[in-house]
N, C-alpha and C positions, 0 to 999 in steps of 0.2 A: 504494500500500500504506500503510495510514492507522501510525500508533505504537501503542503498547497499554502499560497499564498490566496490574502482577501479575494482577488479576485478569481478564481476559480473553487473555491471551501466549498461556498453555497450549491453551487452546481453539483461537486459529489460528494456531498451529505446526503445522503437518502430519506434519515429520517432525525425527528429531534434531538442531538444527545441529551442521556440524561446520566453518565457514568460520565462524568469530567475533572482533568486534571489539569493545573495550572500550575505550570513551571515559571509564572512570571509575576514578580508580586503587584506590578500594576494592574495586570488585566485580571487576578484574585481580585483584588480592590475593586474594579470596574465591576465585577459579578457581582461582588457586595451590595453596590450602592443600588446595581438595576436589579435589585432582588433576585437575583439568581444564587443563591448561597448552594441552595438546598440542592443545586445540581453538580458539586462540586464533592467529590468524594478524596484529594490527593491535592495536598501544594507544598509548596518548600519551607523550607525553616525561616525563610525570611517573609512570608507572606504576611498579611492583618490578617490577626486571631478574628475569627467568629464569636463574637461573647453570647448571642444568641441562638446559635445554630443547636439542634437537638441533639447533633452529632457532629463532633468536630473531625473535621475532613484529615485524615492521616498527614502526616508530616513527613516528608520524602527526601528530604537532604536539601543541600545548597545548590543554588540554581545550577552552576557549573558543573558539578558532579551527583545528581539525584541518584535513587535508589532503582537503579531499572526492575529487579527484580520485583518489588515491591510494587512497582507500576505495574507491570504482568499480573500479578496477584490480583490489583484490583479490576482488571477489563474494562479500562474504560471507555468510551465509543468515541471520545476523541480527550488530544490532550492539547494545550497551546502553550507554546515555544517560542520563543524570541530570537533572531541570527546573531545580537550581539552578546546578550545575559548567559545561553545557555552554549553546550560545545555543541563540536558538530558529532562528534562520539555519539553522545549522549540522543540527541537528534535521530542518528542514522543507526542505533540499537534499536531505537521505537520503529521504526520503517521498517528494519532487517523481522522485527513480530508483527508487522501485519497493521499494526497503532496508525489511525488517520492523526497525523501532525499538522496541525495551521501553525507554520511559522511566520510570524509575525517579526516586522522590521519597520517600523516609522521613520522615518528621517525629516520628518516634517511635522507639524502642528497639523496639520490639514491628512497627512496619511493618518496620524492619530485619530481624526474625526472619525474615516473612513473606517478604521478599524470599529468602532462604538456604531456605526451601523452597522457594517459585518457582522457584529456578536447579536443586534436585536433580532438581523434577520434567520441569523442562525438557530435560534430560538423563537423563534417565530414570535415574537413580542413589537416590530417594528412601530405599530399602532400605539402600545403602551409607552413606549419609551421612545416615540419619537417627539414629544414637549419637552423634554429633560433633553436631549442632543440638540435639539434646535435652540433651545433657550440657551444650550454650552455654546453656540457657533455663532449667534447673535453678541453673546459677551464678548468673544475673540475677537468680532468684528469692529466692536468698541472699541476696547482692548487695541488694535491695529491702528484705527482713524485717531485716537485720542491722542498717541505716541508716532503717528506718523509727521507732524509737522514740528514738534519741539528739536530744539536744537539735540541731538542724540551724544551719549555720551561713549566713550572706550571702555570698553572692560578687557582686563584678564583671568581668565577662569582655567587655574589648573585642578588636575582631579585625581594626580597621581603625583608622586615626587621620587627625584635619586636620592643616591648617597650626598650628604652635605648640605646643602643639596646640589649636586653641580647640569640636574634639569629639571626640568618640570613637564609632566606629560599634558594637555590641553586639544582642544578640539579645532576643527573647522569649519564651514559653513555650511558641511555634507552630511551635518546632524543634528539631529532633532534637539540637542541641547543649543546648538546656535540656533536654531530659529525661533526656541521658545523665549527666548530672553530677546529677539529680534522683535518681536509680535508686541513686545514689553519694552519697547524705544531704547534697547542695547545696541550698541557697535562693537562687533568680537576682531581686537586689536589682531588674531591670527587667522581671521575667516578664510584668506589664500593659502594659507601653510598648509602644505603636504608632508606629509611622514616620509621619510626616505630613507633607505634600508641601503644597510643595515642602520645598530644605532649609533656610530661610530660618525656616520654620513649624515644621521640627521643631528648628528651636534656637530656638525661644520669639521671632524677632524678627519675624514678622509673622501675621495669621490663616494658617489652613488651607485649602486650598480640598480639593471634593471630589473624591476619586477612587474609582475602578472596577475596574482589572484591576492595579493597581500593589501591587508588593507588601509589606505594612506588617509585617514580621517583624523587619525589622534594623533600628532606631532610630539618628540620632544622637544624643547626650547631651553632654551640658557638663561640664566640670568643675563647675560649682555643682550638678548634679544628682546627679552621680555623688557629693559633697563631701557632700549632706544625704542621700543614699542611706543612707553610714554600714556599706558593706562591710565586712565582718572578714574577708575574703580578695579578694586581685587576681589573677588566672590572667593571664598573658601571654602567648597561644599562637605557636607557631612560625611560622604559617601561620591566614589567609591572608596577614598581612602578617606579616611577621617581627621582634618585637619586641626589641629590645637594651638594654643598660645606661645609654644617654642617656635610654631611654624611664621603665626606672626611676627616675633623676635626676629628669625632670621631673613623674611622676607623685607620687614620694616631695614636692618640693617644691609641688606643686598641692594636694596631698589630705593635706598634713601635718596634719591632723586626724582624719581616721576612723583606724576601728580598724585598718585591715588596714594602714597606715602609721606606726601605733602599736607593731603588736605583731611589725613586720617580715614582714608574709606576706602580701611581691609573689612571685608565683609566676611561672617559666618552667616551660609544660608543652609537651611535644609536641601541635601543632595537630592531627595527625590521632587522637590522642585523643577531641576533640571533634567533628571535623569527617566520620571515616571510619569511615561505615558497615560492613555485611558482618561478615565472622569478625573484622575491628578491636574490635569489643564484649569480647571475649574481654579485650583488654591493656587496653583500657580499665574493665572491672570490677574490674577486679587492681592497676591504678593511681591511680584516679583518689579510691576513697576515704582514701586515707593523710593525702589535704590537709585532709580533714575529723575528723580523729581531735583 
């Protein structure tokens, strides 16, 4: 049974599932909110707890490595997977038994949407939960027109760090965390930077060689990059790596020159701001432009 992305699931699904597992802790959440709990038998260790649910949905490991076996165990009639959260191991175990996979991959605010229909139609709920999506895409729309004419600001938003730190890992404008903060009158100071392999090449100390299926979305950067970048804002998210007050220290001392060091606006934000798709847009519409006022 091959994976399927949004635009072909609907087609072969046959019938409603009602054994489902979510290996993503946005789209668990998204189930949550459009009351689909009770169709949810299996999510990972980092999912939202159900505090209401009769029965709470088994716990399957971390998104990267779940418990295949235990997936098997429970038969579920479909599972959904993420191309960047989960492996492709992991993925191509559930395929190799038979498992209908919807891999899921936003890269955008608006594929986000498209997914939150995807799921009503999957469940044949369209009718009910289509107030609740339109009301989300009306905000966004807001959201876009409000921050589209203010003078926009720079951000740096790393989400991984080296040793020292002598990089910092960060995105570019081929992902759904640049265009959420985008939608929210951000300017991402590396929106062109490409990853370039090895990592030796993308910190400037040797040529590049070429690659093919590798994916150039999340650059390392240097403090001298990030230094002439010239942010007038620093997001530090929660997650994926969890940023703290050393980090602060060190970046305040590294980057004692640009603006966003200048005018004090290193930010702590919640990473699944950034990072979480689904009905997550919603608190991140709400939240996320305050940094840019």
């Amino acid at each position: 049974m091959p994976r399927y992305h949004s635009d072909t699931l609907i087609i072969n699904l046959m019938e409603i599932p009602h054994q489902v597992i979510s290996l993503v802790p946005s789209m668990t959440e998204t189930l949550i909110e459009f009351g689909l709990s009770e169709r949810l038998v299996g999510v990972t260790d980092y999912c939202p707890s159900m505090l209401d649910a009769v029965v709470e949905p088994a716990r399957l490991g971390g998104t990267k490595s779940p418990d295949i076996d235990r997936i098997l165990d429970l038969q579920p009639d479909l599972v959904i997977a993420n191309q960047e959260e989960n492996s492709r191991e992991a993925v191509e175990a559930l395929e190799a038994a038979g498992i209908v996979v919807w891999l899921t991959f936003p890269k955008t605010v608006d594929d986000a949407i498209e997914d939150l229909w995807v799921t009503a139609r999957i469940f044949h709920q369209e009718r009910r939960l289509a107030p609740k999506i339109e009301t989300l895409q009306r905000s966004l729309e807001w959201t876009r027109l409000a921050h589209g004419e203010q003078p926009h600001q720079r951000y740096f938003c790393p989400i991984w760090v080296g040793e020292n730190p002598d990089w910092w890992m960060t995105f570019n404008q081929k992902t759904y965390a640049h265009d959420i903060l985008a939608c929210c009158g951000g300017v991402n100071t590396f929106a062109q930077r490409e990853r370039r392999y090895p990592l030796e090449a993308d910190l400037g100390l040797r040529p590049a060689i070429e690659v093919n299926e590798e994916d150039t979305r999340y650059p390392h950067v240097t403090p001298d990059e990030v230094a002439a970048a010239k942010p007038d804002i620093i997001f530090l998210p929660s997650e994926p790596y969890a940023f703290n007050k050393d980090d602060v220290q060190k970046i305040s001392e590294m980057l004692v020159d640009t603006p966003a060091v200048i005018a004090n606006k290193i930010h702590f934000i919640d990473g699944r701001l950034i990072a979480w798709h689904g009905i997550h847009i919603a608190e991140a519409i709400t939240t996320l432009p305050r940094y840019f006022q």
